[in-house]
N, C-alpha and C positions, 0 to 999 in steps of 0.2 A: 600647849596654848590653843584653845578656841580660837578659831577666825571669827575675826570682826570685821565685817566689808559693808559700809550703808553710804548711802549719796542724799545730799539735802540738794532741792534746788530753791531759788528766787527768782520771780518773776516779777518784772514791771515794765516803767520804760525809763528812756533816759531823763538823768535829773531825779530818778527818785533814792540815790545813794547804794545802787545795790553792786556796786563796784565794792564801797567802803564797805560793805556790811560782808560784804562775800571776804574781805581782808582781812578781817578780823574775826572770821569764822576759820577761817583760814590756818592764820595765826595760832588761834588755842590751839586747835588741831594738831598743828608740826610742835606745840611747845608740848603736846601729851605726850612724841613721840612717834607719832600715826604718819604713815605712810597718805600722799594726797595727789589729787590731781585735781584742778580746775581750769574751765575751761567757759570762757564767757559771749556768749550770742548776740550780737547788739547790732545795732544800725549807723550806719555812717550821717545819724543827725544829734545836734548835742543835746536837744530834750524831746521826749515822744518816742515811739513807734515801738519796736516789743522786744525788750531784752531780758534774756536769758540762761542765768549764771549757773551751772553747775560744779559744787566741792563733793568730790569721791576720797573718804580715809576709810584706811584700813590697817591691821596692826601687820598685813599681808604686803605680797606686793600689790601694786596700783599702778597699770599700764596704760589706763585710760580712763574717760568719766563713764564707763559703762552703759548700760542697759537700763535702770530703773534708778526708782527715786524713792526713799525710802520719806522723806519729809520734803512737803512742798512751802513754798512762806509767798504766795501769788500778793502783790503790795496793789494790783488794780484788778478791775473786773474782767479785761482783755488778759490776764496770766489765767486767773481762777478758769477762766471756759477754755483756753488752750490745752489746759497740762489735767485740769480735773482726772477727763475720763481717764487719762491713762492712768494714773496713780491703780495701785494694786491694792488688795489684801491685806493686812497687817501695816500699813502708811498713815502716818497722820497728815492731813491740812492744816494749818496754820494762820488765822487770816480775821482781818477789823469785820467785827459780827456786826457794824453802826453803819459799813459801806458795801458788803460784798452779799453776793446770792451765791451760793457754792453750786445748785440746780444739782442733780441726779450725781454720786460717785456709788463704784462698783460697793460691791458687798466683802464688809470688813476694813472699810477706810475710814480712819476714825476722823468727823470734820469737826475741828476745835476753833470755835467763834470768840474772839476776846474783846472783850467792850475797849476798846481803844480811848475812847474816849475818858473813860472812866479811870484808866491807868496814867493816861497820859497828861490828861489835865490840860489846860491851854499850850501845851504845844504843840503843835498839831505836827509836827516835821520828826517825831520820835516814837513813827508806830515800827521805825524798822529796830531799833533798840528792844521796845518791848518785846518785839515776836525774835528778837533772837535770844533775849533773857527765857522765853517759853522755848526756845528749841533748846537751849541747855540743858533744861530737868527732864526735857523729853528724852534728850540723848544720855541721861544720867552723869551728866557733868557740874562741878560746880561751880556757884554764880562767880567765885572770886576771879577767876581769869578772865570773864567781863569787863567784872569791875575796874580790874586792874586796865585793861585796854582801852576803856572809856576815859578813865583820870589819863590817860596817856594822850588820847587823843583830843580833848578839849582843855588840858591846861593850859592852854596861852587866853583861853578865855574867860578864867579865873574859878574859885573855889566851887563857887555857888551854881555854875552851870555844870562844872564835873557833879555836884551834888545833886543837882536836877536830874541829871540822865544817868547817873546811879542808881539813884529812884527809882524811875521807869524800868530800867531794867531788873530791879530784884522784884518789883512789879508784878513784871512781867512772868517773870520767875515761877513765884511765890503763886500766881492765879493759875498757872499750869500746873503746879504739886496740888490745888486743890480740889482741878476740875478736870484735868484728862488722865491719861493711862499713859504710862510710858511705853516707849517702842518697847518691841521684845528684846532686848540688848540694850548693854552698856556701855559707850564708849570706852575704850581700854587707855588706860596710863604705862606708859613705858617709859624707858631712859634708857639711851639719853635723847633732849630734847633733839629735833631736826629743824632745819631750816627751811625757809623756801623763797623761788626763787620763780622769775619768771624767765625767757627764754632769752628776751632782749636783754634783761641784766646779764643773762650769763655769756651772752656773744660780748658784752660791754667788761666783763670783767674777766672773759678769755684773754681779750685783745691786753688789759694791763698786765695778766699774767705771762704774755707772750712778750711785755717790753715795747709794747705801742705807744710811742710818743707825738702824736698827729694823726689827728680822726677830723674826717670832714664829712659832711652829709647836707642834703639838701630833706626837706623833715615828707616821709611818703608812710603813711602809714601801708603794712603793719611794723615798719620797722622804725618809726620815730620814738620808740623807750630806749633804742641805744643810743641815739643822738639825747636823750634827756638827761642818762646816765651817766655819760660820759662829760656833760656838762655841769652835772653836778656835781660831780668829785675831778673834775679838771686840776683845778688849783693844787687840791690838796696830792692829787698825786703826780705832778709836772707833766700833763698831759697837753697840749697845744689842739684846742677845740676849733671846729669854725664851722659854722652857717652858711653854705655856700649860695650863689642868688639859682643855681639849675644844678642839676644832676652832671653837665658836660665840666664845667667848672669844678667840679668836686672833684672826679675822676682824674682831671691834670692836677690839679693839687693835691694828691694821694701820693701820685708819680712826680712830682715833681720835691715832694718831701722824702720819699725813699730812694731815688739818683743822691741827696744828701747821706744815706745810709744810715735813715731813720726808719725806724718799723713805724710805717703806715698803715691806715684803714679807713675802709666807709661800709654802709651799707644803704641799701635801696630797697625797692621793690620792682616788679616786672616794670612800669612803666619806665619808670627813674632808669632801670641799667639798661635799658633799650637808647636811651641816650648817651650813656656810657659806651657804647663798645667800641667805639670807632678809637675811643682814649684806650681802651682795653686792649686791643690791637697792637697801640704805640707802645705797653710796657712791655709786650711781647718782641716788639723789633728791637726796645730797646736794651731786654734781659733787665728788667727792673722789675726786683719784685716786689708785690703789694697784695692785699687781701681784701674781696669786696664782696660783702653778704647779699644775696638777695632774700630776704624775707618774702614767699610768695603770695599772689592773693590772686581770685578772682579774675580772668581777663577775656578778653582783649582791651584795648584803649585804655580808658580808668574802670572798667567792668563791674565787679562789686567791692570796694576799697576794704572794707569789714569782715568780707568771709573768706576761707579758705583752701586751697587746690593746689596742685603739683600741675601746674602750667607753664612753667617755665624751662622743662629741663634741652629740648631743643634750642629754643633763645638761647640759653650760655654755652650750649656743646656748639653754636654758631656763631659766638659775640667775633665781631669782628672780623674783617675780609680777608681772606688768604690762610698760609699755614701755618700754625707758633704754638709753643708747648704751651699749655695750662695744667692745672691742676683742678681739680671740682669733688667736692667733697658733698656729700650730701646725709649730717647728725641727724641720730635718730629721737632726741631728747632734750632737755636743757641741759642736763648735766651733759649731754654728749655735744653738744653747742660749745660749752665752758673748754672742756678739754680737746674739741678739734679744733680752736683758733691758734694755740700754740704750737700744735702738730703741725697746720698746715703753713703756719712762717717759718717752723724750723725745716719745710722742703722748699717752699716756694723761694729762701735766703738760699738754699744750697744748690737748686736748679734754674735763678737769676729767673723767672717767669712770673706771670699773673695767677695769683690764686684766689677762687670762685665757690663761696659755701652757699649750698643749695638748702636754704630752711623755708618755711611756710608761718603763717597766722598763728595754726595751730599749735606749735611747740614755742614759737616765739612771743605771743602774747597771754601763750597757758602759763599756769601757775605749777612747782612740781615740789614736792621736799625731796630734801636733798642732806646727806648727811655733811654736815660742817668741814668734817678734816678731808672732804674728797675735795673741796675746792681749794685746791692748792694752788699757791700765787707765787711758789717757788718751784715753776716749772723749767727744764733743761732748756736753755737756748744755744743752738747751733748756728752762727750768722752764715756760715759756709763760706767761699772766696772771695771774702772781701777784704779790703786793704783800708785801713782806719787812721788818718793824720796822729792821734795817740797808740797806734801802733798794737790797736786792741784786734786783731782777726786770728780765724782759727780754721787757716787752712788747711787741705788734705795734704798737704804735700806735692803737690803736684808743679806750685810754682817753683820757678830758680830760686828767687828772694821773697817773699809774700810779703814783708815791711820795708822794702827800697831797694835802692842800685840798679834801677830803671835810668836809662837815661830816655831825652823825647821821644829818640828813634825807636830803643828797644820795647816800651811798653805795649803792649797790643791789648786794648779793652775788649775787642770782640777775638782774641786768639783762639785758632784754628786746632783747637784739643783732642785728644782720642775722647773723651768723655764729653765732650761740648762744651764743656762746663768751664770761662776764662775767668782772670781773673777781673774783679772788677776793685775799682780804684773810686773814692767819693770824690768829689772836684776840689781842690785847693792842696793836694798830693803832691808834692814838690819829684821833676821827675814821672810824674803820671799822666801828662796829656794826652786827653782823647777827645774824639767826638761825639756827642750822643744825637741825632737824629731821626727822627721818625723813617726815611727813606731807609733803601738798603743801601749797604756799605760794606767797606773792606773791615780788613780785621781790625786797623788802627779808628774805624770812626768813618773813616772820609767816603763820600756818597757816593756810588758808581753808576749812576743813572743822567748826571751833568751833560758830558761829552759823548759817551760812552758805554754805553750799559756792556756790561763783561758777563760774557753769560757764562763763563769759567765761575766767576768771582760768586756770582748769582746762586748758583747751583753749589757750591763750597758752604756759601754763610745760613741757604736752608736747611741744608743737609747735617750741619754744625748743630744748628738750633733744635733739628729732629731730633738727633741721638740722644739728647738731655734724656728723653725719655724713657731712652731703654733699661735705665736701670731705678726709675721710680718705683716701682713694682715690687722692688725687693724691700724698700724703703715702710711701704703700707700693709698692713694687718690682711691677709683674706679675709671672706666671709665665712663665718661657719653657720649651720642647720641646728637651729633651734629644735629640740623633740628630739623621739627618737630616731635613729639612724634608717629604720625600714617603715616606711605610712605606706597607707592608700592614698593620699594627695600629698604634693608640699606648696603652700604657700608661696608667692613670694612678693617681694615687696621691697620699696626703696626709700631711705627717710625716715619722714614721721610716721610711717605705718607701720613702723615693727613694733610699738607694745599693744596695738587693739589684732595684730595678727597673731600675736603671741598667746592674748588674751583668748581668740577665739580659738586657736589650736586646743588649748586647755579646754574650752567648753566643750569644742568637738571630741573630746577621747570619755568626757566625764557624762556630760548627759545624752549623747548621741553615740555611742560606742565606735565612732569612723577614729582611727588613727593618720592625726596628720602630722606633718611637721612645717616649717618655715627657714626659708632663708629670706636674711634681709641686707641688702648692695647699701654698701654707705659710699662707698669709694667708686666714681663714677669713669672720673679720667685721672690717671690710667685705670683700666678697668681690668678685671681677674678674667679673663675670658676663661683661661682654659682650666682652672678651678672651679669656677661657674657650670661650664660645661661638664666638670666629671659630675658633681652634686649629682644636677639635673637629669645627667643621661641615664642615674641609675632611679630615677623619679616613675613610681606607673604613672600619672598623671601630674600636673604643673598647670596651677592656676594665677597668675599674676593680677596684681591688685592692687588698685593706682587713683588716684583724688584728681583725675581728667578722662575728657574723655574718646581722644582718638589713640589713647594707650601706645603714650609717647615711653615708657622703659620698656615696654614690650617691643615697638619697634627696633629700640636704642639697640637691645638683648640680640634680637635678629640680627640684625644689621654688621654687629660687632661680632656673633658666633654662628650666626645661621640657624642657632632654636626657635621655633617656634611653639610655645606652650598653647597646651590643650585646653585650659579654657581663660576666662578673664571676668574681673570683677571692677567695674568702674563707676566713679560715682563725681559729679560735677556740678551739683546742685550749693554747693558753698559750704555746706557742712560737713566734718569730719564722719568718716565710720563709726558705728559704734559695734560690740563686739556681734550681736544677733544679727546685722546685715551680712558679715562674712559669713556668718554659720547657716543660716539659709540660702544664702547663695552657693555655698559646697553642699550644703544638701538635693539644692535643684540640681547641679549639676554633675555631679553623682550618680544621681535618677538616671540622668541621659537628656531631658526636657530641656537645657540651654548649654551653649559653651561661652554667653555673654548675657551678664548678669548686671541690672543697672538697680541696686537698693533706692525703696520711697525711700525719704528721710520722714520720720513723723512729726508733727505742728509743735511737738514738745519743744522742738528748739527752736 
C-alpha cells in the first residue's frame, strides 16, 4: 500500500464556522478510514482575531498535525498573508477570488481563485461549503459524503436549505474539476470506517466506562467539553451532573459523593485545581478516593486560557499540604485519555487515595480517529476494600468479615494494616461506625489533636498512609523505548509529547541518517525510577523535551533519581511541537552548538 500522508489547513477568525467546517472534513476522513489528527489554534474571543484549524489524514499512522500543509482554504485576508508564504511546491490555495489578494506564493503553488460569488448566489455565509466541495475533487474524493453531511446538518431547517447548500457545494465541486489540477495524490478509501473523537470526550466517556456516577465541575476551559459531555448524555446514562458555583465546591462534592461509594469526578484546569488542593488534601486524609483531571493550559493566573503547555506538573506533585499518597497519571493521546480513567479508579478504589490525570489543550481539545471496538465501555472494575450496604465488595482478603460482624467497637475505618490498605465501610453500614474527618485521627476515626496530640498515634497513621505506596509500582505498566534499542540520542518526553517525538525519531533515522530513539513517562507518581534509570544509563546522550519552560520533568527526573540529561528541548510560547522543531533541535545539539534549544513557533499557527 502507498502512503498517503497530506494535511489541509483553514484559516479565518472566530465566527466564521471553521470549527464546523474542520468537522466535517473531519468526519469524511475517519468514514474513509484514514488515520487523523486535528488540532485548532484560536483565541479566547467569540468572534475575531486569527484561528487556525489543522486536519492531518493519512492511511499511515498520524502522531501529530505535522509539518506542512498540503491545501490551505484562508476564509479572510489576515489567514491568506499569514500561511501563504509558507505553503510549498505541489500545494493548492483555495480562496474567494471577489475578496482576497493571495500577493507573491513560492514556486509551484497552485493559487485557485473561485468566484464566490457567482456559486454562491445571495448567500453569502456558504463560501466555506463551496471551498470544501473544491477541496474534495482536489483531494480526489466524492461529492456524496458532502452531500450527505450537509442534509445532516441542516435538516431541522427544512428541504429547501439542505437543497440550497447542496448546491453550493457540488458548485463548488464541479468549478474545481473544471479549472484546477488536482493534488499529486488521492485520498485513500479503507475499511473499516474510524471514528473520532476529541480528547474531552474521551476523559468523558473513560469516567462512564470506569462506572462514574457524579461528575461535578465548575466550566474552565480547556476542559469545559467534558463538563458538556457529560451533560449531555447525563440522563440517559444515570449520571448525576452538577454546575458547581467555584472550583472549591466542586472538589467537596467529588469527595463527598465517593465517602457514599460512588465513583466520582471532575475536571479543571491549572487555575480551577489551584483552588482544589486544599479539598485534595482532605481526600487524602481521608483515604477517599476520587479522580480529577487537570486539562492544562497556558499560566500563571488565567495566562493564555486557549493555548497549550505542560505547566502544571509541580502544582499537582504539591496539591495540598503535608504527606498522602496520590496517584498522577499523565495519557499520552485521546484514546490513551479514554482507557486511563478506568485504570486509574480501579487503583485509586484499591489504594483509598486521590487520583490526578495530567492532560493538556493539546490532546484534550484535538481531534484523533480512533478505531470503534478500542473504545470499550465494558471495562474491568475493581472497587477494592470496600464494604457495600448490598453486600457488593470485592476484597482481597485481608479482612476478618468484609460484608459484616463488625460490632461499634470492632470496626476500624482507618485500621492499622501491613498493606495500609483498611477497610472502608460507606455510611449507613449497620455495625460499621466511624469517623471521617479532615484532622488526624486514630484508627477508629476519632481526632487526636483535641486534648492531646499523640505523636505515637501521629507517626502510626502517616506511616500507615505511606505504605499504600509501596506496592503501586507493581500495579502500573513501565515505560518502554520507542526505536531501536542502541541510538545516538534518546528522546524523552512526558504526556502529550510522545507521538510528535515518535514522529521526529522517524524523520531523524529517514532523512537525517542520526539514529534515535524515545522514551515516553505516562505514569508520574509512583514513578519507575529505577527502570528509568537503567533505560537512560545505557543512553550516549538524553535529551528531554517538555511544553515549559524551567523544565519542570527534567527537574522532577533529577530529583527522583539524580539523572541529569545532557541536553533539553523546551518550548512555552502556547503552541504545541511540531515534528521539525525536534529534529533541528537534535541536530543543533549534536553539532555541540547548544544543550538548550527554545524552537520559533512560525505565524502559521
Amino acid at each position: 500500500m502507498v502512503l498517503v500522508d497530506f494535511a489541509v489547513g483553514i484559516g479565518g477568525e472566530n465566527g466564521q464556522g471553521i470549527a464546523s467546517t474542520g468537522d466535517i472534513l473531519a468526519r469524511i476522513f475517519a468514514r474513509r478510514g484514514l488515520n487523523l489528527n486535528a488540532y485548532n489554534a484560536y483565541q479566547s474571543i467569540i468572534r475575531g482575531g486569527h484561528t487556525f484549524l489543522t486536519i492531518r489524514a493519512s492511511n499511515g499512522p498520524v502522531r501529530s498535525m505535522g509539518d506542512k500543509h498540503d491545501l490551505l482554504i484562508p476564509l479572510n485576508q489576515d489567514s491568506m498573508d499569514r500561511h501563504l508564504r509558507l505553503m510549498k511546491a505541489g500545494s493548492c490555495v483555495l480562496y474567494d477570488g471577489d475578496k482576497l489578494k493571495p500577493g507573491t506564493a513560492a514556486a509551484g503553488v497552485q493559487l485557485c481563485a473561485m468566484p464566490m460569488k457567482q456559486i454562491c448566489g445571495s448567500n453569502k455565509l456558504a463560501a466555506n461549503t463551496a471551498a470544501l466541495g473544491a477541496a474534495l475533487q482536489l483531494l480526489g474524493i466524492e461529492p456524496e459524503p458532502l452531500e450527505n453531511a450537509i442534509a445532516r446538518q441542516f435538516k431541522k431547517k427544512g428541504d429547501a436549505v439542505v437543497a440550497e447548500n447542496v448546491g453550493i457545494a457540488r458548485g463548488g465541486y464541479d468549478y474545481a474539476a473544471q479549472n484546477f489540477k488536482t493534488l499529486g495524490f488521492r485520498a485513500p478509501k479503507l475499511d473499516p470506517p474510524k471514528a473520532i473523537v476529541t480528547g474531552n470526550q474521551a476523559t468523558a466517556m473513560g469516567g462512564v466506562a470506569a462506572g462514574v456516577k457524579f461528575y461535578a465541575a465548575y466550566p474552565m476551559s480547556p476542559s469545559t467539553g467534558v463538563l458538556m459531555w457529560m451533560a449531555a448524555h447525563a440522563r440517559q446514562l444515570g449520571i448525576m451532573v452538577r454546575q458547581v458555583e467555584d472550583e472549591i465546591g466542586v472538589m467537596n462534592m467529588v469527595i463527598g459523593a465517593a465517602h457514599t461509594g460512588c465513583r466520582a469526578m471532575c475536571a479543571t484546569s491549572g487555575g480551577g485545581f489551584a483552588l482544589m488542593t486544599e479539598a485534595v488534601g482532605m481526600a487524602g486524609m481521608l483515604e477517599t478516593p476520587v479522580v480529577c483531571v487537570d486539562v492544562q493550559r497556558a499560566g500563571p493566573a488565567t495566562g493564555v486560557p486557549t493555548k497549550t503547555e505542560q505547566g502544571d506538573l509541580w502544582q499537582l506533585l504539591g496539591a495540598g499540604q503535608g504527606d498522602y499518597p496520590r496517584i498522577i497519571v499523565a495519557p499520552a493521546s485521546q484514546l490513551d485519555l479514554f482507557q486511563s480513567i478506568p485504570e486509574l479508579f480501579n487503583l485509586v478504589d484499591k489504594y483509598q487515595c486521590p487520583g490526578l490525570v495530567l492532560a493538556d489543550l493539546l490532546i484534550s481539545e484535538g481531534t484523533a480517529s480512533v478505531d470503534p471496538a478500542d473504545l470499550d465501555f465494558k471495562a474491568k472494575i475493581h472497587r477494592g476494600e470496600i464494604i457495600l450496604p448490598d453486600g457488593n465488595g470485592n476484597g482481597n482478603g485481608e479482612l476478618e468479615n468484609p460484608f459484616g460482624g463488625y460490632n461499634d467497637n470492632s470496626y476500624l475505618r482507618y485500621r492499622n494494616t501491613p498493606s495500609g490498605i483498611s477497610p472502608r465501610a460507606v455510611p449507613g453500614m449497620p455495625g460499621h461506625i466511624h469517623i471521617a474527618a479532615s484532622d488526624e485521627h486514630d484508627e477508629d476515626g476519632t481526632l487526636i489533636s483535641d486534648e492531646f496530640t499523640n505523636p505515637s498515634k501521629r507517626r502510626m497513621m502517616v506511616e500507615k498512609r505511606a505504605r499504600k505506596m509501596q506496592t503501586v509500582l507493581a500495579d502500573i505498566a513501565p515505560p518502554k523505548l520507542f526505536g531501536p534499542t542502541r541510538a545516538e540520542v534518546t528522546l524523552v518526553g512526558w504526556g502529550s509529547t510522545q507521538g510528535v517525538i515518535e514522529e521526529a525519531v522517524e524523520t531523524l533515522a529517514a532523512d537525517e541518517g542520526i539514529v534515535a530513539n524515545s522514551l515516553n513517562i505516562k505514569w508520574i507518581v509512583p514513578f519507575h525510577g529505577e527502570e528509568i534509570i537503567r533505560i537512560l544509563s545505557a543512553s550516549k546522550r538524553v535529551i528531554i523535551i517538555e511544553n515549559n519552560y524551567s523544565g519542570q520533568f527534567a527537574r522532577y527526573l533529577r530529583s527522583e533519581t539524580g539523572f541529569s540529561a545532557h541536553g533539553h528541548i523546551r518550548k512555552y510560547d502556547g503552541e504545541p511541537f511540531r515534528p521539525h522543531h525536534i529534529v533541528d533541535s537534535v541536530k543543533e545539539q549534536l553539532a555541540g552548538t547548544a544543550t538548550l534549544s527554545v524552537p520559533a513557533h512560525e505565524i502559521m499557527v
